[in-house]
VOSEDREN-503533 format. One record per atom (N, C-alpha, C, O): residue in three letters; x, y, z. Coordinates in pm, whole numbers, padded with zeros to 5 digits, always signed. Example, Ala and Ser with C-alpha at 12.3 -4.5 7.8 and 13.67 -1.06 7.14 Angstrom:
BEGIN
ala+01319-00569+00780/ala+01230-00450+00780/ala+01320-00330+00780/ala+01424-00332+00846/ser+01285-00225+00708/ser+01367-00106+00714/ser+01290+00003+00787/ser+01341+00114+00804/
END
This chain:
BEGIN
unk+00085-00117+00000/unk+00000+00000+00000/unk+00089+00123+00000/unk+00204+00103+00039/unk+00065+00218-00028/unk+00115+00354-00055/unk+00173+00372-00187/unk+00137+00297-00277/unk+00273+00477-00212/unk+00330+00545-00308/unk+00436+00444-00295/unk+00444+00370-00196/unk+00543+00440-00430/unk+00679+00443-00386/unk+00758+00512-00473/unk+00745+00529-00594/unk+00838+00547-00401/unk+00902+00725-00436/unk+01047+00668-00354/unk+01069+00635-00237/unk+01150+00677-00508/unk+01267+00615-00490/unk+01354+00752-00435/unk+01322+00869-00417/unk+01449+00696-00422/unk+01592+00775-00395/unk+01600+00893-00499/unk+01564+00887-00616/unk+01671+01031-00415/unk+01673+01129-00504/unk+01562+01187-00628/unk+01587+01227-00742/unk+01468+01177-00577/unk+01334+01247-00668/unk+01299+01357-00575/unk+01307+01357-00452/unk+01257+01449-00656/unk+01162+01587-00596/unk+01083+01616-00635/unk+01053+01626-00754/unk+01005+01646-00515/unk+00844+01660-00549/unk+00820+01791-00458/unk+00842+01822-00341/unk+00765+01849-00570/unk+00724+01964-00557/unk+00609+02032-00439/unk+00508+01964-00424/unk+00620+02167-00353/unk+00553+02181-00266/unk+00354+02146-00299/unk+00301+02205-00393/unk+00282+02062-00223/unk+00180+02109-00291/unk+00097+01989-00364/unk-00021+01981-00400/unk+00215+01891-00370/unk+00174+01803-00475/unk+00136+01700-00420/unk+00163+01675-00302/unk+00040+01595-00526/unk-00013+01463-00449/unk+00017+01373-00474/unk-00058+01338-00566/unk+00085+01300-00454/unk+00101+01111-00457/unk-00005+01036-00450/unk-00040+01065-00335/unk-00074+00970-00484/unk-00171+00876-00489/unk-00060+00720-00459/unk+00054+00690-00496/unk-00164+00655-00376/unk-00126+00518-00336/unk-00125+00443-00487/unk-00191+00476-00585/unk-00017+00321-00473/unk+00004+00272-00579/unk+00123+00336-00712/unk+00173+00277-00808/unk+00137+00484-00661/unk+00211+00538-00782/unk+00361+00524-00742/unk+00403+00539-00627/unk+00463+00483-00885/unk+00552+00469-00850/unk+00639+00611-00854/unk+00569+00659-00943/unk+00696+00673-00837/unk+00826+00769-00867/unk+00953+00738-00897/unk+01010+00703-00793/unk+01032+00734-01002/unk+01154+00662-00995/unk+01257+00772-00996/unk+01236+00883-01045/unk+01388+00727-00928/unk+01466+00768-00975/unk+01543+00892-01029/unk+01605+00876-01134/unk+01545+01043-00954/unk+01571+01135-01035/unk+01467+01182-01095/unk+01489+01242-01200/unk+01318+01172-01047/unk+01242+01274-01110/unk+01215+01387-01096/unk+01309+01427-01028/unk+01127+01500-01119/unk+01087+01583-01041/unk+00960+01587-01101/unk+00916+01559-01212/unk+00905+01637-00975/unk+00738+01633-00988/unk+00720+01819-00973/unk+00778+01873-00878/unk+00670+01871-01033/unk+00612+01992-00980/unk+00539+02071-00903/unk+00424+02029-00889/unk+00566+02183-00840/unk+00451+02229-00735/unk+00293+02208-00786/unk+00245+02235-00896/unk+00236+02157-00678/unk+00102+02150-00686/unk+00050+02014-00761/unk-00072+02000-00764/unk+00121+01927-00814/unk+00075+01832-00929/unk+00004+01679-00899/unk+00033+01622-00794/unk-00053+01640-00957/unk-00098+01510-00873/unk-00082+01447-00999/unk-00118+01473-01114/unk+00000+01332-00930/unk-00019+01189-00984/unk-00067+01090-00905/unk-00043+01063-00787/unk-00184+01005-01040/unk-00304+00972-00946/unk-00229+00818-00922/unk-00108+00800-00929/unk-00317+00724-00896/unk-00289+00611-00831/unk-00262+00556-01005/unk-00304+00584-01118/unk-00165+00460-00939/unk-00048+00333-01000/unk-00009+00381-01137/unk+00006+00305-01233/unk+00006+00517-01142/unk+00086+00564-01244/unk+00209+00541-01258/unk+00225+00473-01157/unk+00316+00545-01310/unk+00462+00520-01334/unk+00498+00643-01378/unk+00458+00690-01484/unk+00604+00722-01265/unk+00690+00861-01352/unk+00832+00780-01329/unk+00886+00739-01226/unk+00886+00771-01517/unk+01033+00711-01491/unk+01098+00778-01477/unk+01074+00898-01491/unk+01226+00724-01437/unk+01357+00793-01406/unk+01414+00944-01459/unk+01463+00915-01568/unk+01428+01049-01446/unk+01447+01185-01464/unk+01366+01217-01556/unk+01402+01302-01637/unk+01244+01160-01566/unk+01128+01278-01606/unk+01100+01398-01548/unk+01117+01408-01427/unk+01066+01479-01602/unk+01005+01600-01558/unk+00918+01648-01581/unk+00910+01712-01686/unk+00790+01639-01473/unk+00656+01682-01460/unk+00645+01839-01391/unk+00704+01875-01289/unk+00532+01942-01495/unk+00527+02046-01484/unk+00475+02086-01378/unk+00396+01997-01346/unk+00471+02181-01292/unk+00372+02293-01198/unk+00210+02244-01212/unk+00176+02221-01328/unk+00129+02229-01132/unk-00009+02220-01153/unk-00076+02114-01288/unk-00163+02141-01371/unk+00019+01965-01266/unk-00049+01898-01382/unk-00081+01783-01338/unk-00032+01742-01233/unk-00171+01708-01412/unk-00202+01575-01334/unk-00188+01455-01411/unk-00252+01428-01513/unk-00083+01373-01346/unk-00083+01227-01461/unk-00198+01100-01399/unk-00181+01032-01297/unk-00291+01095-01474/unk-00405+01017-01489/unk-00364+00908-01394/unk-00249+00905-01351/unk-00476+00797-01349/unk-00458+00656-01323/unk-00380+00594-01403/unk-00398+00603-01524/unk-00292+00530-01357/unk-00243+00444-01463/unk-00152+00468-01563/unk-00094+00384-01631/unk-00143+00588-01568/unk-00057+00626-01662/unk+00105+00627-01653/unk+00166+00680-01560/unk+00167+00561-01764/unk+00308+00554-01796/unk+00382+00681-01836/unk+00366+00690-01958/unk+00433+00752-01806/unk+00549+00826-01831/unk+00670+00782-01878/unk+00714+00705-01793/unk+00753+00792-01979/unk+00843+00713-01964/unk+01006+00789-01954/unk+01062+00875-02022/unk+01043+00712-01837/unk+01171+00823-01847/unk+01305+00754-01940/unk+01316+00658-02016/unk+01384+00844-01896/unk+01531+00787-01947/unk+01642+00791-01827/unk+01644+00880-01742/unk+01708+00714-01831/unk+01836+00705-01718/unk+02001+00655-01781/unk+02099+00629-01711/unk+01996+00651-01904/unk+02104+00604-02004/unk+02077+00635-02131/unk+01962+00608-02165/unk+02163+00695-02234/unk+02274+00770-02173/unk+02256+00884-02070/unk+02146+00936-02049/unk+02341+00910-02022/unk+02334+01010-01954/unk+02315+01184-02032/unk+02265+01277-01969/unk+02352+01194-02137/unk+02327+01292-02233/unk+02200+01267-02286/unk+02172+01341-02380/unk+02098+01167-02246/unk+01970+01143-02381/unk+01881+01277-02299/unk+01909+01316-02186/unk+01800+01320-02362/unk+01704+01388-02267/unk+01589+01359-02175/unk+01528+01277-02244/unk+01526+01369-02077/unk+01438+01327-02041/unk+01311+01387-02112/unk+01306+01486-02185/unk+01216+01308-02076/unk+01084+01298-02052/unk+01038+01447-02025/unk+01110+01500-01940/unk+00932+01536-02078/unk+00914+01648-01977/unk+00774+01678-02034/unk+00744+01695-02152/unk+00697+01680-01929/unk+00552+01727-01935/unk+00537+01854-01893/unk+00559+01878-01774/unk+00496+01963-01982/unk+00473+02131-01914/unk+00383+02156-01811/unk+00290+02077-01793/unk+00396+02252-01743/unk+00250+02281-01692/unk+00146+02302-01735/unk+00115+02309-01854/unk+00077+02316-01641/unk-00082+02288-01638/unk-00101+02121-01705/unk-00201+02075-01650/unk-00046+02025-01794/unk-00063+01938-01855/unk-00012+01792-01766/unk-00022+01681-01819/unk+01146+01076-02335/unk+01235+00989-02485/unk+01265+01093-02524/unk+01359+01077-02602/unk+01227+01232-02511/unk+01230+01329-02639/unk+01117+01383-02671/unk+01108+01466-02761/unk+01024+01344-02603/unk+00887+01373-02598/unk+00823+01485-02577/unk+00770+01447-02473/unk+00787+01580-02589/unk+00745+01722-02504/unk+00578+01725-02535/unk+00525+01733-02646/unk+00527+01716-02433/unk+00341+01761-02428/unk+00410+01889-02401/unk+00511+01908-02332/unk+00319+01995-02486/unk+00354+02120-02485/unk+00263+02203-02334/unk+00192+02114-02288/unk+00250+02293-02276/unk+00166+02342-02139/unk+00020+02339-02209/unk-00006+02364-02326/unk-00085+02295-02082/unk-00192+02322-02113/unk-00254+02197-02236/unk-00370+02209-02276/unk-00173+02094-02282/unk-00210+02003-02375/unk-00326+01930-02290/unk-00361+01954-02175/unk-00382+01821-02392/unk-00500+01758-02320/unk-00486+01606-02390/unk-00513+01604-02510/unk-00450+01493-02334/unk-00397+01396-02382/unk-00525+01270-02323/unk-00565+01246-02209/unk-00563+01208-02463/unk-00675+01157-02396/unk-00658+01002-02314/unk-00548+00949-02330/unk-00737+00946-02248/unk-00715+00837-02185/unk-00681+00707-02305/unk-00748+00689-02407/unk-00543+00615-02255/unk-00542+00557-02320/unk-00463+00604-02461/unk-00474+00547-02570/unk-00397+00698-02436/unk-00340+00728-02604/unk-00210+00708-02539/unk-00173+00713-02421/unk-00130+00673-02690/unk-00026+00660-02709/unk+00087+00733-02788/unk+00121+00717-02905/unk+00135+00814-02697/unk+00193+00940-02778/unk+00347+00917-02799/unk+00433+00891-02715/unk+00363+00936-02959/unk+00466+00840-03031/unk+00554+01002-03050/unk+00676+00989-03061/unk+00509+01124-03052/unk+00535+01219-03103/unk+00541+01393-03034/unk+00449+01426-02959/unk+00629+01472-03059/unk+00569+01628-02952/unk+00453+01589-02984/unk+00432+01506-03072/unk+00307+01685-02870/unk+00216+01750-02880/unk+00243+01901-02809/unk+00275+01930-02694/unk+00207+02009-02965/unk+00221+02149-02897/unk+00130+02183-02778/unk+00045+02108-02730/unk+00162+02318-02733/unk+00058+02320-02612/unk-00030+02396-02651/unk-00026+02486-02735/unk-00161+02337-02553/unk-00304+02406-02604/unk-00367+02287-02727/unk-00469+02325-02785/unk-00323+02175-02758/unk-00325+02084-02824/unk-00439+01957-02745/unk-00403+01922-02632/unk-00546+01902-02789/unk-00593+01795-02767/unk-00531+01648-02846/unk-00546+01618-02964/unk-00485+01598-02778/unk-00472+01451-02907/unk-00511+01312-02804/unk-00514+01284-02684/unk-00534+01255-02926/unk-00620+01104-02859/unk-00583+01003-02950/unk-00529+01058-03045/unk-00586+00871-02967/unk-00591+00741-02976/unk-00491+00725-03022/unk-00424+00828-03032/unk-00421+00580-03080/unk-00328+00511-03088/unk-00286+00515-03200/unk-00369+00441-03254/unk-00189+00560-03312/unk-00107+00634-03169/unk-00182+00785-03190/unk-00244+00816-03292/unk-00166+00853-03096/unk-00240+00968-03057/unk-00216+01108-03164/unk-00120+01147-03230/unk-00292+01135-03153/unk-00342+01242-03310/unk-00374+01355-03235/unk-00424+01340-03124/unk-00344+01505-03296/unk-00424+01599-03252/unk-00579+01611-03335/unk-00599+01598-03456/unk-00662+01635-03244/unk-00787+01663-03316/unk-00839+01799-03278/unk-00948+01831-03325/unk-00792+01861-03220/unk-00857+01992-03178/unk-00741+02078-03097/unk-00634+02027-03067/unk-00779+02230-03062/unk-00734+02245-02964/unk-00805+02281-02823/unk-00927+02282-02807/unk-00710+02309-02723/unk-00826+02315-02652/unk-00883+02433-02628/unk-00935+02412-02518/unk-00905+02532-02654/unk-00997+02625-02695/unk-01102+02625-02764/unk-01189+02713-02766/unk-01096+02482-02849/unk-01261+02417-02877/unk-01288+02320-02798/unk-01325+02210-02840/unk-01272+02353-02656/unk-01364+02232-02577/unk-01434+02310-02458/unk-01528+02261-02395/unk-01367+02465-02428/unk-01460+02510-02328/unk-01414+02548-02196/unk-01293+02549-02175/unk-01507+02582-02091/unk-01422+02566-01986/unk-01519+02407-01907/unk-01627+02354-01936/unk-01406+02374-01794/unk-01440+02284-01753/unk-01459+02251-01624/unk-01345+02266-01580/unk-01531+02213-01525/unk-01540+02223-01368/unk-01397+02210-01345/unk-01328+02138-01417/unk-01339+02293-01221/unk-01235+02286-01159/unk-01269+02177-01071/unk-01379+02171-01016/unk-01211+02122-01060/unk-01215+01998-00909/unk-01075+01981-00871/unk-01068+01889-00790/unk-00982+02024-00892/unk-00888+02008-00854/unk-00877+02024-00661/unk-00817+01933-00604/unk-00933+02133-00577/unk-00947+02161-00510/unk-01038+02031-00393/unk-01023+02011-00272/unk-01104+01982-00468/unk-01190+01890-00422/unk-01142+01762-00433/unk-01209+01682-00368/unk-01044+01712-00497/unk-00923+01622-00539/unk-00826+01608-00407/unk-00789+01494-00382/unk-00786+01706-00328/unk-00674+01726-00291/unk-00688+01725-00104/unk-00588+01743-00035/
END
């Protein structure tokens, strides 16, 4: 039961661990951010200020070479960059950047919109936490 949150990771003031989630290795998590239950953040990823990685969800980091880049998710939201503010749907598989302000979904994951065509949306974050 609980989190597990390895050696040398930082997590940001603010932020939530959900039981089940792993942390590996050299990450950093950002102020305020929740990662929900039995997600995986790998090894020196970097998760933005105020973002939330879903149930379940894989991150994938890098830890060799030591020159490769990590993982980095912006705020609000291999080489990978979700740009800030992206909206990544459940279940996608993102092979590719997504800019920010970008919706993309399915396998492997596509932009279909941005998000300025979806609206605003209940805050619950507050009620989350």
């Amino acid at each position: 039961y609980g989190a597990h949150i390895r050696e040398g990771t930082v997590i940001g003031k603010g932020s939530v661990i959900m039981h089940g989630a792993v942390i590996n290795s050299g990450a950093v998590i950002g102020d305020g951010t929740m990662v929900d239950m039995n997600a995986v953040v790998g090894s020196c990823a970097v998760i933005g200020k105020n973002s939330h990685i879903g149930a379940c969800a894989v991150i994938a980091g890098v830890l060799e070479p030591p020159s490769a880049l990590p993982t980095r998710i912006g705020d609000g939201v291999l080489g990978i960059c979700i740009g800030d503010n992206a909206v990544i749907g459940a279940g996608a598989v993102v092979t590719h950047d997504i800019p920010s302000g970008a919706v993309a979904l399915g396998v492997p994951a596509k932009v279909v919109k941005s998000r300025d065509d979806i609206g605003e949306k209940a805050d619950i974050n507050g009620d989350l936490r």
